[in-house]
TORNU-853335 format. One record per atom (N, C-alpha, C, CB): x, y, z; residue in one letter; residue number from 1; atom name. Coordinates in steps of 0.001 Angstrom, whole numbers. Glycine has a CB too. Example, Ala and Ser with C-alpha at 12.3 -4.5 7.8 and 13.67 -1.06 7.14 Angstrom:
{xx = 13190; yy = -5690; zz = 7800; residu = A; num = 1; atome = N} .
{xx = 12300; yy = -4500; zz = 7800; residu = A; num = 1; atome = CA} .
{xx = 13200; yy = -3300; zz = 7800; residu = A; num = 1; atome = C} .
{xx = 11308; yy = -4473; zz = 9046; residu = A; num = 1; atome = CB} .
{xx = 12850; yy = -2250; zz = 7080; residu = S; num = 2; atome = N} .
{xx = 13670; yy = -1060; zz = 7140; residu = S; num = 2; atome = CA} .
{xx = 12900; yy = 30; zz = 7870; residu = S; num = 2; atome = C} .
{xx = 14084; yy = -598; zz = 5725; residu = S; num = 2; atome = CB} .
END
This chain:
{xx = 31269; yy = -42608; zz = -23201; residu = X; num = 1; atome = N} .
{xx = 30173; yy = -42805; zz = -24126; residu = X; num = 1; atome = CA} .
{xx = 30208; yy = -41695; zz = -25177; residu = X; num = 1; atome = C} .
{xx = 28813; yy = -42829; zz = -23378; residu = X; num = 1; atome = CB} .
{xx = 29780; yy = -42120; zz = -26559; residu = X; num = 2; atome = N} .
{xx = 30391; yy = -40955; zz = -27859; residu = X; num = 2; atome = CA} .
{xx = 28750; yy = -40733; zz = -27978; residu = X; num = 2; atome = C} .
{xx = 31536; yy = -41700; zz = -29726; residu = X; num = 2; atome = CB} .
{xx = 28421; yy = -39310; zz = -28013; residu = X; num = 3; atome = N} .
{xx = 27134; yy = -38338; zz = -28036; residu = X; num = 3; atome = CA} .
{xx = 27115; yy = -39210; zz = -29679; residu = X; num = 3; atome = C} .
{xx = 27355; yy = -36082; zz = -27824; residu = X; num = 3; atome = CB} .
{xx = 25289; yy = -38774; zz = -29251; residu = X; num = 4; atome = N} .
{xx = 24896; yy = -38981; zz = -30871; residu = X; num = 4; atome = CA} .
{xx = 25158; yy = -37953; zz = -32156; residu = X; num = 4; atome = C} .
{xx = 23406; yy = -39112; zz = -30893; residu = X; num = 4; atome = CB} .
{xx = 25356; yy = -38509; zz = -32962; residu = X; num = 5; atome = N} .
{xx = 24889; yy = -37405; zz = -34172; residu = X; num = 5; atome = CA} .
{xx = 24491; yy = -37190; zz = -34799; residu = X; num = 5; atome = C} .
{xx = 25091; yy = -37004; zz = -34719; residu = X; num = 5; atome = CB} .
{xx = 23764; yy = -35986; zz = -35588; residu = X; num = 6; atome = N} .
{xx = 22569; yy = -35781; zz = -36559; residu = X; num = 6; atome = CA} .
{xx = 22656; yy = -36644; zz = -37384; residu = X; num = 6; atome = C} .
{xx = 22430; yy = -34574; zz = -37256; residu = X; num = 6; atome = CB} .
{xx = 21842; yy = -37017; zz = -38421; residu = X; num = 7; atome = N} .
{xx = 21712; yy = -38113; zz = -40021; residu = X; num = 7; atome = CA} .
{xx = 21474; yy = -37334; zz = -40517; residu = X; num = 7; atome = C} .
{xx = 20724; yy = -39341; zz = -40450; residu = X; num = 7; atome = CB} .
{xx = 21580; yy = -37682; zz = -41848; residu = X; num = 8; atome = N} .
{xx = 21236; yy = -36970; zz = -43039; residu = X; num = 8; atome = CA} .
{xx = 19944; yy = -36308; zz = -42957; residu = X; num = 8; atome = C} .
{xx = 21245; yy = -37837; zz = -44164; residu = X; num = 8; atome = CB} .
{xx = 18966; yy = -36881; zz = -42201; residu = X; num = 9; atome = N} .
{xx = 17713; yy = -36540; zz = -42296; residu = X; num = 9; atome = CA} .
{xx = 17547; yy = -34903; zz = -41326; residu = X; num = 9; atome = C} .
{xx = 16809; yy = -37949; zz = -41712; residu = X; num = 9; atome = CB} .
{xx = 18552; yy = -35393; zz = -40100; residu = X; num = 10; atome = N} .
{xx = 18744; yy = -33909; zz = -39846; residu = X; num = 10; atome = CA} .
{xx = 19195; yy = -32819; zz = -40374; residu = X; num = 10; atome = C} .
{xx = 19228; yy = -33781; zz = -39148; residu = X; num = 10; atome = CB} .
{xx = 20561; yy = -33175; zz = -40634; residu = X; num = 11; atome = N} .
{xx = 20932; yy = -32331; zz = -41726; residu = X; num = 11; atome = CA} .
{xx = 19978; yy = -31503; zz = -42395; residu = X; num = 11; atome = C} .
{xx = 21461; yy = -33051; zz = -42632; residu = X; num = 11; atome = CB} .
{xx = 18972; yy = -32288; zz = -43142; residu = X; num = 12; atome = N} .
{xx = 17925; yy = -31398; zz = -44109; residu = X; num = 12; atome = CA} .
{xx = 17297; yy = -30069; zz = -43314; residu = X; num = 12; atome = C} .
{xx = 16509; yy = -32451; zz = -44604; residu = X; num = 12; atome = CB} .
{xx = 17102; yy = -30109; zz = -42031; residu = X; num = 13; atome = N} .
{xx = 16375; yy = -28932; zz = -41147; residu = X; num = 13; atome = CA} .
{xx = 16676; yy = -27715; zz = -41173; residu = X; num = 13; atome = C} .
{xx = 16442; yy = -29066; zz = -39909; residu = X; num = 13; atome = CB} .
{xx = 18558; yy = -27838; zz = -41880; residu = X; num = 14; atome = N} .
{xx = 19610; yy = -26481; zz = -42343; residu = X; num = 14; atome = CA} .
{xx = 18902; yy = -25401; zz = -42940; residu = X; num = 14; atome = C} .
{xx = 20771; yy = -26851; zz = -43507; residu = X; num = 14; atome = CB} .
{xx = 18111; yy = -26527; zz = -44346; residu = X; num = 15; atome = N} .
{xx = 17363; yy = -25412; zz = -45153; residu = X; num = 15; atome = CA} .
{xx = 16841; yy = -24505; zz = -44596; residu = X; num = 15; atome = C} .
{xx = 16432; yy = -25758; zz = -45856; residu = X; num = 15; atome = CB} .
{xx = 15939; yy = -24635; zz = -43790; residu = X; num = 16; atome = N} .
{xx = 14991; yy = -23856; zz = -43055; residu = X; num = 16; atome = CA} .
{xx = 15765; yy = -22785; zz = -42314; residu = X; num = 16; atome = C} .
{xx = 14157; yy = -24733; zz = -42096; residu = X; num = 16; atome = CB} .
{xx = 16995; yy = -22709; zz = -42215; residu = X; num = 17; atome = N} .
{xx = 18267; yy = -21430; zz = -40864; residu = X; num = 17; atome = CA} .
{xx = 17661; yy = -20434; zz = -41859; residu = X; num = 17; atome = C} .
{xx = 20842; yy = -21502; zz = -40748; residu = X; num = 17; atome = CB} .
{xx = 17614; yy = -18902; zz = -40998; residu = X; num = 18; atome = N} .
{xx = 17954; yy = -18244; zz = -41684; residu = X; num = 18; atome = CA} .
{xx = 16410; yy = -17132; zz = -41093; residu = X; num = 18; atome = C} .
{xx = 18312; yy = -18972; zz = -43205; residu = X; num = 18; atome = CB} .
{xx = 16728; yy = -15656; zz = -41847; residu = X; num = 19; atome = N} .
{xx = 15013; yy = -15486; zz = -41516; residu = X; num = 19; atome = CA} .
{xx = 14622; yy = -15451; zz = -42715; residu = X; num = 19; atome = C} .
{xx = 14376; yy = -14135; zz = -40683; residu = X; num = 19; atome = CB} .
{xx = 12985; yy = -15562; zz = -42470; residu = X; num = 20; atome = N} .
{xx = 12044; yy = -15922; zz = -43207; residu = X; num = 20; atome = CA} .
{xx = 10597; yy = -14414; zz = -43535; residu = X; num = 20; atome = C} .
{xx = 11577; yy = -17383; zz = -42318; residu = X; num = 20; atome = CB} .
{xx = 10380; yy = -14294; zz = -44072; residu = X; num = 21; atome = N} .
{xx = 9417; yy = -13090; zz = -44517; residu = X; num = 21; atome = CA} .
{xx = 8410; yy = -13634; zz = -45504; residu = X; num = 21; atome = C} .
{xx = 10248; yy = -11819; zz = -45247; residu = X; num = 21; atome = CB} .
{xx = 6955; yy = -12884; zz = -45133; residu = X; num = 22; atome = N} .
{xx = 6008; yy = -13094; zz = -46279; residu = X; num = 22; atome = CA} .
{xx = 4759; yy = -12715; zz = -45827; residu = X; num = 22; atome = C} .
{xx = 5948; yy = -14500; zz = -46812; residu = X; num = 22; atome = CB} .
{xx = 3649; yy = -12608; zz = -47098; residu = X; num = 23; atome = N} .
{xx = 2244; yy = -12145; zz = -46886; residu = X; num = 23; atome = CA} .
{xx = 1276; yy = -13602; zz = -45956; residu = X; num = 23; atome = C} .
{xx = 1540; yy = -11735; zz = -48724; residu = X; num = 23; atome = CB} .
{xx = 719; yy = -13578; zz = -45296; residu = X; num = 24; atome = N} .
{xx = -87; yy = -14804; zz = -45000; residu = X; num = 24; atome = CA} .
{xx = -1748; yy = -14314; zz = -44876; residu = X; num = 24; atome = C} .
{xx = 527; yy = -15536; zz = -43483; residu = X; num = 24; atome = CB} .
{xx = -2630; yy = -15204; zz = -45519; residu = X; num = 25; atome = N} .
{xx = -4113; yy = -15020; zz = -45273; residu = X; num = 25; atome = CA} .
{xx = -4442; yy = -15822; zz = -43810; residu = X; num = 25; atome = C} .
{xx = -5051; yy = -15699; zz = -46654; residu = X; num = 25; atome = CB} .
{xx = -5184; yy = -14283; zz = -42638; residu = X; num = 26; atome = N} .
{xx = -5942; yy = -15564; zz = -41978; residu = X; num = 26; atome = CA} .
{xx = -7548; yy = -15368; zz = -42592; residu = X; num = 26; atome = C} .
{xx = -5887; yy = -15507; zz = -39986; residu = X; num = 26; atome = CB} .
{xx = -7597; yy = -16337; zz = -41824; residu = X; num = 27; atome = N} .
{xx = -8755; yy = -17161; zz = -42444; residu = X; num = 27; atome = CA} .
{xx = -9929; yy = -16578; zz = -40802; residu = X; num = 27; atome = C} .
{xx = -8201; yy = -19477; zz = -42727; residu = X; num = 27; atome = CB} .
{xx = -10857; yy = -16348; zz = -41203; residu = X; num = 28; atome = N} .
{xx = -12033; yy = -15775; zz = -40295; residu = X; num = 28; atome = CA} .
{xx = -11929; yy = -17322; zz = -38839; residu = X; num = 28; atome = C} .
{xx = -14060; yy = -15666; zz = -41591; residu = X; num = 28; atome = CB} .
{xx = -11998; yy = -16727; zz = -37747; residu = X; num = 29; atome = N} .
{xx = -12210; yy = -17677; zz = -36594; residu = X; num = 29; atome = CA} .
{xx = -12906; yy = -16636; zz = -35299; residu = X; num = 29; atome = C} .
{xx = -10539; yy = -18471; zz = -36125; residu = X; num = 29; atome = CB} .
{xx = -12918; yy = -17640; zz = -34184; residu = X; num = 30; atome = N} .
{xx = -13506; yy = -16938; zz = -33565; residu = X; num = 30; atome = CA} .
{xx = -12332; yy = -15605; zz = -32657; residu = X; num = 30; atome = C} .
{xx = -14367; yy = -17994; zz = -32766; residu = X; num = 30; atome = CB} .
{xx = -11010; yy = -15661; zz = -32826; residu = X; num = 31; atome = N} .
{xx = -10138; yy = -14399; zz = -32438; residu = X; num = 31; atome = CA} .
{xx = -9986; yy = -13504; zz = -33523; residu = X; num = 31; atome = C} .
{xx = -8724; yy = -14751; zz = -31973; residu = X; num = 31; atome = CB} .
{xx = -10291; yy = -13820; zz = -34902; residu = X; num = 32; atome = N} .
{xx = -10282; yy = -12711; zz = -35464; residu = X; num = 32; atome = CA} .
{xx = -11509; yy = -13453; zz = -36712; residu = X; num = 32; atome = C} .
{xx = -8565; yy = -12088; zz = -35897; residu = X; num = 32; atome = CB} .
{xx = -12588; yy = -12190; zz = -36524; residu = X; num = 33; atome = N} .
{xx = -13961; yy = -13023; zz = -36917; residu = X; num = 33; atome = CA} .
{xx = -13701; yy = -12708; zz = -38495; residu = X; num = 33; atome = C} .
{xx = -15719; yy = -12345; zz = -36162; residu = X; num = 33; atome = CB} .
{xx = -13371; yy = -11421; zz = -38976; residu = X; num = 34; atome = N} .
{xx = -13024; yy = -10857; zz = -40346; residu = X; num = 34; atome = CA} .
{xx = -12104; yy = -11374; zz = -41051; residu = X; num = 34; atome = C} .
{xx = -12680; yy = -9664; zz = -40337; residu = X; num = 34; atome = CB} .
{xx = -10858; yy = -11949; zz = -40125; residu = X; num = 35; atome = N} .
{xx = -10049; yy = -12927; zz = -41378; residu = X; num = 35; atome = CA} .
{xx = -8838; yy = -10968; zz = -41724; residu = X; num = 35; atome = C} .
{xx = -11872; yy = -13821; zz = -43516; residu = X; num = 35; atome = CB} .
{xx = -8283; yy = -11576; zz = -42802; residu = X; num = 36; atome = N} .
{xx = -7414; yy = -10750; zz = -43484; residu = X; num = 36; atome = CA} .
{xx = -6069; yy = -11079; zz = -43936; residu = X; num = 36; atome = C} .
{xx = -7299; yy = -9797; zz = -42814; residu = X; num = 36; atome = CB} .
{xx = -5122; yy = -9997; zz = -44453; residu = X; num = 37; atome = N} .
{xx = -3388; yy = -10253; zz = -44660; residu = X; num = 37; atome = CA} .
{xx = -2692; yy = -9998; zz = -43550; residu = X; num = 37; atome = C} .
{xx = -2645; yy = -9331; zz = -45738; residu = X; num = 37; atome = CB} .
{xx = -2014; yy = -10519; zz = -43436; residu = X; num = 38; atome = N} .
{xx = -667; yy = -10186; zz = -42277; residu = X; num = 38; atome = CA} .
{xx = 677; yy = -10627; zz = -42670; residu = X; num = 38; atome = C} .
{xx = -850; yy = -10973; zz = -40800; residu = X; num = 38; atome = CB} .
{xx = 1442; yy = -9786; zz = -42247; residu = X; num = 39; atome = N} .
{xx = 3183; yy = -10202; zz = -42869; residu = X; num = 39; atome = CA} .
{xx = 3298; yy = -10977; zz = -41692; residu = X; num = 39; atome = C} .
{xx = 4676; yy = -8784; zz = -43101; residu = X; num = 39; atome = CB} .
{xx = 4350; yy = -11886; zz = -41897; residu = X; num = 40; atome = N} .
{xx = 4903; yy = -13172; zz = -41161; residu = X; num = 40; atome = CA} .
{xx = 6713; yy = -12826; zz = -41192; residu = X; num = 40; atome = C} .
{xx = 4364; yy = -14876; zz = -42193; residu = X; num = 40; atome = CB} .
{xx = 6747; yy = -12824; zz = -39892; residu = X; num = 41; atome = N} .
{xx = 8551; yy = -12903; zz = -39682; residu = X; num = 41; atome = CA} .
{xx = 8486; yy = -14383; zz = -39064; residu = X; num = 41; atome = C} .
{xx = 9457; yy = -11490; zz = -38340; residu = X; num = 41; atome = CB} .
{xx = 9881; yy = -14929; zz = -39530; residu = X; num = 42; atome = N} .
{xx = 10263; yy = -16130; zz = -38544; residu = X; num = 42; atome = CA} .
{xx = 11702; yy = -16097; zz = -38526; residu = X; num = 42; atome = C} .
{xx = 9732; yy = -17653; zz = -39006; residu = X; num = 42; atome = CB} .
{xx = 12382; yy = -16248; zz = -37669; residu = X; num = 43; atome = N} .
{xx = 13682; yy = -16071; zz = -37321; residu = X; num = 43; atome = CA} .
{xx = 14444; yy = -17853; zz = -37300; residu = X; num = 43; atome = C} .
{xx = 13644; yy = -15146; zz = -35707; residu = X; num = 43; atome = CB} .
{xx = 14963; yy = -18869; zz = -37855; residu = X; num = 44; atome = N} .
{xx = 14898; yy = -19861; zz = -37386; residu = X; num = 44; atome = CA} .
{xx = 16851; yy = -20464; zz = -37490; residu = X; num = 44; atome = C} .
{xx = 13581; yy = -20627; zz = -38214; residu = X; num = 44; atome = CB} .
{xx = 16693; yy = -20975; zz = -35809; residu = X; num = 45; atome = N} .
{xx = 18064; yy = -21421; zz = -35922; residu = X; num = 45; atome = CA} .
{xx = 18196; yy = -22419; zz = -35637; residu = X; num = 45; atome = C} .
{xx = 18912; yy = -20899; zz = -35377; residu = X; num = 45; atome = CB} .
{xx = 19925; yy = -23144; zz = -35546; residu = X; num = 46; atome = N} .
{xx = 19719; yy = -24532; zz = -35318; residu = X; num = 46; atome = CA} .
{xx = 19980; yy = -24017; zz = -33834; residu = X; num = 46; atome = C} .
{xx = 20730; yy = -25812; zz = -36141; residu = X; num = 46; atome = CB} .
{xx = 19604; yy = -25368; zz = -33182; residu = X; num = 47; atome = N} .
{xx = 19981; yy = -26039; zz = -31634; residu = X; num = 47; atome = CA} .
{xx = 19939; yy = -27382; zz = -31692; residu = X; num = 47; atome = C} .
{xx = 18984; yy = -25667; zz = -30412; residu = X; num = 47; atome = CB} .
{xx = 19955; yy = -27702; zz = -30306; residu = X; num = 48; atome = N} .
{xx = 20773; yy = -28833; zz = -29693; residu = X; num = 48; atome = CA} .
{xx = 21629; yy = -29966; zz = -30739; residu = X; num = 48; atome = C} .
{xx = 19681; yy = -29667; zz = -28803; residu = X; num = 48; atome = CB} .
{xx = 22402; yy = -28855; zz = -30679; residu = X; num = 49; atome = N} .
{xx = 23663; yy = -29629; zz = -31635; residu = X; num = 49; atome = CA} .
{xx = 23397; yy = -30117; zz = -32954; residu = X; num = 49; atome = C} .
{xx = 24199; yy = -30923; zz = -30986; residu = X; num = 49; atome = CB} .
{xx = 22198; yy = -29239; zz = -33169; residu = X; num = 50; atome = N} .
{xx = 21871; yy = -30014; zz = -34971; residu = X; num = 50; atome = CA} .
{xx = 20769; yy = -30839; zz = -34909; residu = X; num = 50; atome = C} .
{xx = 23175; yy = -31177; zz = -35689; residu = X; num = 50; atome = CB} .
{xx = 20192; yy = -31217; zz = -33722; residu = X; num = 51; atome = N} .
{xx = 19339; yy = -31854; zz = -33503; residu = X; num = 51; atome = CA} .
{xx = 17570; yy = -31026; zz = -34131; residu = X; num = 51; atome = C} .
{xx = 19683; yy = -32126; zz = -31972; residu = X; num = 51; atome = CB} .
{xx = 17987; yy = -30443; zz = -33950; residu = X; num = 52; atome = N} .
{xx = 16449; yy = -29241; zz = -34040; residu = X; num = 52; atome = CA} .
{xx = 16791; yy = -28439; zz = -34680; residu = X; num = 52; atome = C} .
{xx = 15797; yy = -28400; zz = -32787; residu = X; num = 52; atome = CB} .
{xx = 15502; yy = -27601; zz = -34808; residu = X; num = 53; atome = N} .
{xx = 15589; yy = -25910; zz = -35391; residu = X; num = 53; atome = CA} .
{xx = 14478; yy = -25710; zz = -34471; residu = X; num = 53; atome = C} .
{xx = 15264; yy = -25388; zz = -37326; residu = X; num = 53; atome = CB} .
{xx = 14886; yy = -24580; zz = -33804; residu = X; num = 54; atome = N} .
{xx = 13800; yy = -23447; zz = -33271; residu = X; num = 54; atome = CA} .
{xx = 14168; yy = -22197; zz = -33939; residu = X; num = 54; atome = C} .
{xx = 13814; yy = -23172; zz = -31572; residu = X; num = 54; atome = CB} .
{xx = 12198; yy = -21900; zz = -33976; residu = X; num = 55; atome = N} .
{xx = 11423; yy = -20742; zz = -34669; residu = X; num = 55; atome = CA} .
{xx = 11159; yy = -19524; zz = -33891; residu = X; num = 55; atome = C} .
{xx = 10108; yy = -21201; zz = -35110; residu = X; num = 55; atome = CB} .
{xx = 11620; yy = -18413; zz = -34116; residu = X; num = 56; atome = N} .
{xx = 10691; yy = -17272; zz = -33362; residu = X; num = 56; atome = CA} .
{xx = 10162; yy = -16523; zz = -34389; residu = X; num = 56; atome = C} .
{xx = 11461; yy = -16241; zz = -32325; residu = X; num = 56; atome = CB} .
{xx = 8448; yy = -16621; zz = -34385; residu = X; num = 57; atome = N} .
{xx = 7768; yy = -15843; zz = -34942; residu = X; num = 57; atome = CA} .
{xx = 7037; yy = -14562; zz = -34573; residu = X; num = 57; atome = C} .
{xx = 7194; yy = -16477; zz = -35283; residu = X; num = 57; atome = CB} .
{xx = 6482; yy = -13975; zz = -35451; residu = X; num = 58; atome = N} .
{xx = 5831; yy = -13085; zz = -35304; residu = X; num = 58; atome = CA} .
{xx = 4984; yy = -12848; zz = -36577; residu = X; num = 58; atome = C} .
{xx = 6600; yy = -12152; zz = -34882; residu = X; num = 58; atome = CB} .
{xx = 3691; yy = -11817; zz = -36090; residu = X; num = 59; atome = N} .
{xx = 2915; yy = -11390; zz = -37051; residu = X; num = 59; atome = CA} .
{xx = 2116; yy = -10135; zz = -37437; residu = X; num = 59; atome = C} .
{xx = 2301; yy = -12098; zz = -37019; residu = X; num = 59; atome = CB} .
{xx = 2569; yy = -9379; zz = -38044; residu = X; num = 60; atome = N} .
{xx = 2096; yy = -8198; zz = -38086; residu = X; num = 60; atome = CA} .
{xx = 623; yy = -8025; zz = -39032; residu = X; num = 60; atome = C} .
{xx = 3270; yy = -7395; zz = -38564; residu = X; num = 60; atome = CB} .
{xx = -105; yy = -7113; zz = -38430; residu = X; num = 61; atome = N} .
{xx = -1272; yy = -6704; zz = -39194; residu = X; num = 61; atome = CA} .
{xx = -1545; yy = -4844; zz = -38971; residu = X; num = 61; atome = C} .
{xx = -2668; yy = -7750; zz = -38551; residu = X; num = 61; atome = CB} .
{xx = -1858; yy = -4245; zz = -39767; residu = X; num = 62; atome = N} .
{xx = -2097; yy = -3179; zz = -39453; residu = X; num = 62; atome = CA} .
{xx = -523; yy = -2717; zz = -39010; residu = X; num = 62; atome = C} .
{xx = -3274; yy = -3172; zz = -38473; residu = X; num = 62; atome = CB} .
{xx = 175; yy = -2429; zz = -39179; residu = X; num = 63; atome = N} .
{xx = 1399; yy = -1680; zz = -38272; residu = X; num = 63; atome = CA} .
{xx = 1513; yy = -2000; zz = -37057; residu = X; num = 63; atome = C} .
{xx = 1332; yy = -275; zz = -38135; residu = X; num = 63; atome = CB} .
{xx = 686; yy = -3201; zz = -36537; residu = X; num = 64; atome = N} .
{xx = 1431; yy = -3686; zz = -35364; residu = X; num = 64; atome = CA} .
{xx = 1184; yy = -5254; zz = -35024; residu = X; num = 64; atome = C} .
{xx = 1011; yy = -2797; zz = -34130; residu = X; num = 64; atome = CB} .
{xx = 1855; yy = -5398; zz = -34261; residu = X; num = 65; atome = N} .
{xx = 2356; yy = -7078; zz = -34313; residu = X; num = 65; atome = CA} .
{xx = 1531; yy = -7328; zz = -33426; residu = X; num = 65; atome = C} .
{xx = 3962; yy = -7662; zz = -33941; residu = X; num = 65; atome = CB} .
{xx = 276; yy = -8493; zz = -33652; residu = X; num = 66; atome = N} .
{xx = -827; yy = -9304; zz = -33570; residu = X; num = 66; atome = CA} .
{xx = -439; yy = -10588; zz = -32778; residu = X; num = 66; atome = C} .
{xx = -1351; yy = -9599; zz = -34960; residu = X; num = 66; atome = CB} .
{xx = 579; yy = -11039; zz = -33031; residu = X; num = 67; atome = N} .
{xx = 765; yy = -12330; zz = -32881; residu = X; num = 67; atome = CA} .
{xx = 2594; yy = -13191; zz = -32539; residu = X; num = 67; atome = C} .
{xx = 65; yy = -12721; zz = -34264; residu = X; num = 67; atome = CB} .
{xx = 2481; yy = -13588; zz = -31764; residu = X; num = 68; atome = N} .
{xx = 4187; yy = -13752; zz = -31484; residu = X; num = 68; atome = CA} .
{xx = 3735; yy = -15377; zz = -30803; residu = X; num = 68; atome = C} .
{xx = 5201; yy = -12216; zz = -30034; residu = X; num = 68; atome = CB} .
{xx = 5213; yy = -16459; zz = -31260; residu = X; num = 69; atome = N} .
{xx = 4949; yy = -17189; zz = -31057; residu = X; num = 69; atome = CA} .
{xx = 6513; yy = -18043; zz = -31265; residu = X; num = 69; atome = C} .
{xx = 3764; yy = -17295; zz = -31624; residu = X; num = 69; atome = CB} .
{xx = 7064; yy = -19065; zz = -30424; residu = X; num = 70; atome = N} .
{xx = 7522; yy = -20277; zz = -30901; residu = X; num = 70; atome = CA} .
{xx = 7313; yy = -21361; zz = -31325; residu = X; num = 70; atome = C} .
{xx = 7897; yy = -20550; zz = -30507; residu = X; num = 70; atome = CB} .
{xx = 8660; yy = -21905; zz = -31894; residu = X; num = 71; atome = N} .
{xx = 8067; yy = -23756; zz = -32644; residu = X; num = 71; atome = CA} .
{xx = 9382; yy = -24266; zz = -32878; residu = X; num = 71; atome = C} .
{xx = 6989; yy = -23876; zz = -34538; residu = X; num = 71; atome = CB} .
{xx = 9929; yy = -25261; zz = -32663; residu = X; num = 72; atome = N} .
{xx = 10492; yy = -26584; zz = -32518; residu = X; num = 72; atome = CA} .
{xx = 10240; yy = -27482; zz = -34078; residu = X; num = 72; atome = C} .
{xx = 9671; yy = -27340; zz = -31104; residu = X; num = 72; atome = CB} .
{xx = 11365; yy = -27228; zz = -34771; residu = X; num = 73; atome = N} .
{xx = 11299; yy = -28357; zz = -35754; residu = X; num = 73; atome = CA} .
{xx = 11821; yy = -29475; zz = -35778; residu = X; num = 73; atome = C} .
{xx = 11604; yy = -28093; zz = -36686; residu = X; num = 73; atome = CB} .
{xx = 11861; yy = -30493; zz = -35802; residu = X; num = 74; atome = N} .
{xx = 12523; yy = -31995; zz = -35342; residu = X; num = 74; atome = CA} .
{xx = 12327; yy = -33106; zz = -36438; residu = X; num = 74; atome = C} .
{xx = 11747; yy = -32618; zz = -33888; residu = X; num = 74; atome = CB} .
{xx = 13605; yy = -33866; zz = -36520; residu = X; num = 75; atome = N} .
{xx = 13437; yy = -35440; zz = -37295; residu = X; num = 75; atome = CA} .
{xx = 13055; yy = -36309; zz = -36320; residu = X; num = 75; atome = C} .
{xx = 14835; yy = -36133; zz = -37998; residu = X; num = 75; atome = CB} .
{xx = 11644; yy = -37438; zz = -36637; residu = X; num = 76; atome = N} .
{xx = 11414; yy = -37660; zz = -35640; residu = X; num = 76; atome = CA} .
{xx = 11715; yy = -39282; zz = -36239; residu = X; num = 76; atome = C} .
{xx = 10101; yy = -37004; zz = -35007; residu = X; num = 76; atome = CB} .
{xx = 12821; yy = -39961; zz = -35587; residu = X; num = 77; atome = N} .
{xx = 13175; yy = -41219; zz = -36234; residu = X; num = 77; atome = CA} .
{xx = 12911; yy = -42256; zz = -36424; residu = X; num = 77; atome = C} .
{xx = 13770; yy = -41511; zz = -36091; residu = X; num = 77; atome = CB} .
{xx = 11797; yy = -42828; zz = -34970; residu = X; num = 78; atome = N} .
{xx = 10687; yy = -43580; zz = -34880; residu = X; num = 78; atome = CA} .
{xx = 10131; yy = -43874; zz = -35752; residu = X; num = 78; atome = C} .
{xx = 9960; yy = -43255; zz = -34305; residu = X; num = 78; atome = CB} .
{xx = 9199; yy = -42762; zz = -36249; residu = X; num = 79; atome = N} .
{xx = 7966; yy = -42722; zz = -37239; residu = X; num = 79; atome = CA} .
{xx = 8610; yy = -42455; zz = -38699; residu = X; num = 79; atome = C} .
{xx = 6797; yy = -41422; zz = -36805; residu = X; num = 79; atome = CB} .
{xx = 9894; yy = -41857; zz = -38561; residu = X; num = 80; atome = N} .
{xx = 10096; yy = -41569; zz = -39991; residu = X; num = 80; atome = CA} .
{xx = 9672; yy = -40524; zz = -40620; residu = X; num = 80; atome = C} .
{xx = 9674; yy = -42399; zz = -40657; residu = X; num = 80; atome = CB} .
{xx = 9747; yy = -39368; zz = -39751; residu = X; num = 81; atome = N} .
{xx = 8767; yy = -38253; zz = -40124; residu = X; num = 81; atome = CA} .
{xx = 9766; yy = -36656; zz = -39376; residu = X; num = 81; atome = C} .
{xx = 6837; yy = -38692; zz = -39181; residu = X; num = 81; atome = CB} .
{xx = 9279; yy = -35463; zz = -39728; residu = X; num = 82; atome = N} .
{xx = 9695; yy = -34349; zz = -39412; residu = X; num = 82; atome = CA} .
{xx = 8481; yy = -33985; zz = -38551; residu = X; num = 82; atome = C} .
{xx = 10096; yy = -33480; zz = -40574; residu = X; num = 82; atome = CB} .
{xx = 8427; yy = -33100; zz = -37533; residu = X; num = 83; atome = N} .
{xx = 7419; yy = -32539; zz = -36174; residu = X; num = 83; atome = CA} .
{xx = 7680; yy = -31054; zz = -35959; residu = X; num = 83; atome = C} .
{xx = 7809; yy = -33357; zz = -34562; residu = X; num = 83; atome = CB} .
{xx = 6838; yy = -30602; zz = -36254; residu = X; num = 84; atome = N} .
{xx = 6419; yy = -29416; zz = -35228; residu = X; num = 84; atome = CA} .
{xx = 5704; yy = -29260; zz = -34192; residu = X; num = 84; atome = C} .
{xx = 5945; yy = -28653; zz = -35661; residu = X; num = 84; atome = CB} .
{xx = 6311; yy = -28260; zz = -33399; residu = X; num = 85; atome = N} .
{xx = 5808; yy = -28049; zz = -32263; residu = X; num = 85; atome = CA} .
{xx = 5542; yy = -26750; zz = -32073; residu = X; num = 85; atome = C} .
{xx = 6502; yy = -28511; zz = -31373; residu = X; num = 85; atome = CB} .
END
């Protein structure tokens, strides 16, 4: 049996390789009631064979990192649409 392979539509997820940097506003909630700036790292590579991109983030505020997190980018072919997770 011959494995599947990405489409064009995967393909597009490439853009996103690479790391990523920038200012982000949060916005007041109930974990951080004041809101403010924070720099944003994201590290993002491909996997499963082109199928995906996974994210490792992070978020700094004040000189120290607030916030760490993954995410899963995907063509989702069904719907005709791109997904995060």
């Amino acid at each position: 049996m011959e494995m599947p392979q990405p489409t064009a539509a995967h393909h597009r997820l490439e853009k996103l390789v690479g790391r990523w940097s920038g200012e982000e506003r949060i916005h007041p909630s109930p974990f951080d009631p004041a809101g403010g700036i924070a720099v944003a790292r994201a590290e993002n590579r491909l996997a499963l064979d082109g199928f995906a991109v996974v994210q490792d983030y992070e978020q700094e505020r004040n000189g120290k990192i607030s916030f760490r997190g993954h995410g899963v980018l995907r063509w989702e072919a069904h719907q005709q649409c791109y997904e995060m997770y």
